[in-house]
N, C-alpha and C positions, 0 to 999 in steps of 0.2 A: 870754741870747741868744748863741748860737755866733757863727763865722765864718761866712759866706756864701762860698761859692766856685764856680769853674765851669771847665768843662775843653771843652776838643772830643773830639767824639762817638769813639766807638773805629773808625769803619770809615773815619777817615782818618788821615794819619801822625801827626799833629800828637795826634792821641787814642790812639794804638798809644805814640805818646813819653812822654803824659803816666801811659798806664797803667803803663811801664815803669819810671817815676820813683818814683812810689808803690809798687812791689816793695818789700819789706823797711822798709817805713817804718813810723812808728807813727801813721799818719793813720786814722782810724775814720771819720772823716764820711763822706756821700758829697756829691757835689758838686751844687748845686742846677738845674743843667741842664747837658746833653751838649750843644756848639755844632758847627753844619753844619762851621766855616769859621774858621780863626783871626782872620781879622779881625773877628768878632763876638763873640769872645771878647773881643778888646782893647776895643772899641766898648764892652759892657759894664761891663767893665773903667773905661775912663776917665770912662765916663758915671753911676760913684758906685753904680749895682745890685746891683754886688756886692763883698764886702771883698777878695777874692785870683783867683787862677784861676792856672791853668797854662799858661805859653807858652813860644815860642821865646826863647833870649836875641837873637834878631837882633828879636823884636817891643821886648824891653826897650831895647834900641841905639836901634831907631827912632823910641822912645816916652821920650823922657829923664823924663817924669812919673815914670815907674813904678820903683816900687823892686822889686829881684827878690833870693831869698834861692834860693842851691843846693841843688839835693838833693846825698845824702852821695853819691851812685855816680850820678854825670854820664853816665860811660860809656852804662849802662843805657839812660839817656834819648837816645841821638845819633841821629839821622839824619846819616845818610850819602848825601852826592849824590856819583854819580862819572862821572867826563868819562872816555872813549875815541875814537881815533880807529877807527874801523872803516873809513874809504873811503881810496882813496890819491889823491881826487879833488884837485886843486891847492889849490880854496876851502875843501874841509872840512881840509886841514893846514896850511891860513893862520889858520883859525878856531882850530883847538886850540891851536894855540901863541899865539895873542893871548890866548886863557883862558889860558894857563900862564904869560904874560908877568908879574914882578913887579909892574907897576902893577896888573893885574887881581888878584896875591893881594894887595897890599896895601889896594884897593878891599873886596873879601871880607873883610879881617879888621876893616874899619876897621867893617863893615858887622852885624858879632858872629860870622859865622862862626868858625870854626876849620878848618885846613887841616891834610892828614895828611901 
């Protein structure tokens, strides 16, 4: 009896991440179901159904159960969220620089993020 494992579906980021982790690896299985939605991946996940699956490290942060092993080319797998200001409106340059404020990166990394 193999692993059992499971990923989210590719037509969302979190399955776009997890296909890019598996590039160049030497994983043959394929995964026992494509999930809508990260959160039922982890749901799965902690609910014993299946032995592994692919997630965010910020789901591992949030889920101290879960023990998470890296893939070799992290890179591969990032998502990237990026903040700009585009208005010179008062609130949205009050807004960006509270995201940009130290407590907010430190919230973020506390949180698994990684910041560039």
């Amino acid at each position: 009896h193999g692993v059992t494992w499971i990923q989210c579906a590719y037509e969302i980021p979190c399955g776009q991440a997890a296909k890019r982790a598996l590039m160049g690896t030497k994983v043959i299985s394929k995964p026992l179901s494509l999930e809508p939605k990260s959160s039922s991946v982890i749901a799965k996940l902690k609910s014993g159904e299946v032995d592994a699956a692919i997630v965010y490290n910020t789901d591992l942060v949030a889920n101290k159960g879960l023990r998470g092993i890296n893939f070799p080319n992290l890179k591969a797998a990032e998502t990237i969220y990026q903040i700009r200001l585009i208005s010179k409106d008062k609130f949205a340059k009050k807004f960006f620089n509270y995201l940009n404020s130290e407590s907010v990166k430190r919230t973020l990394v506390n949180k698994g993020f990684s910041l560039l």
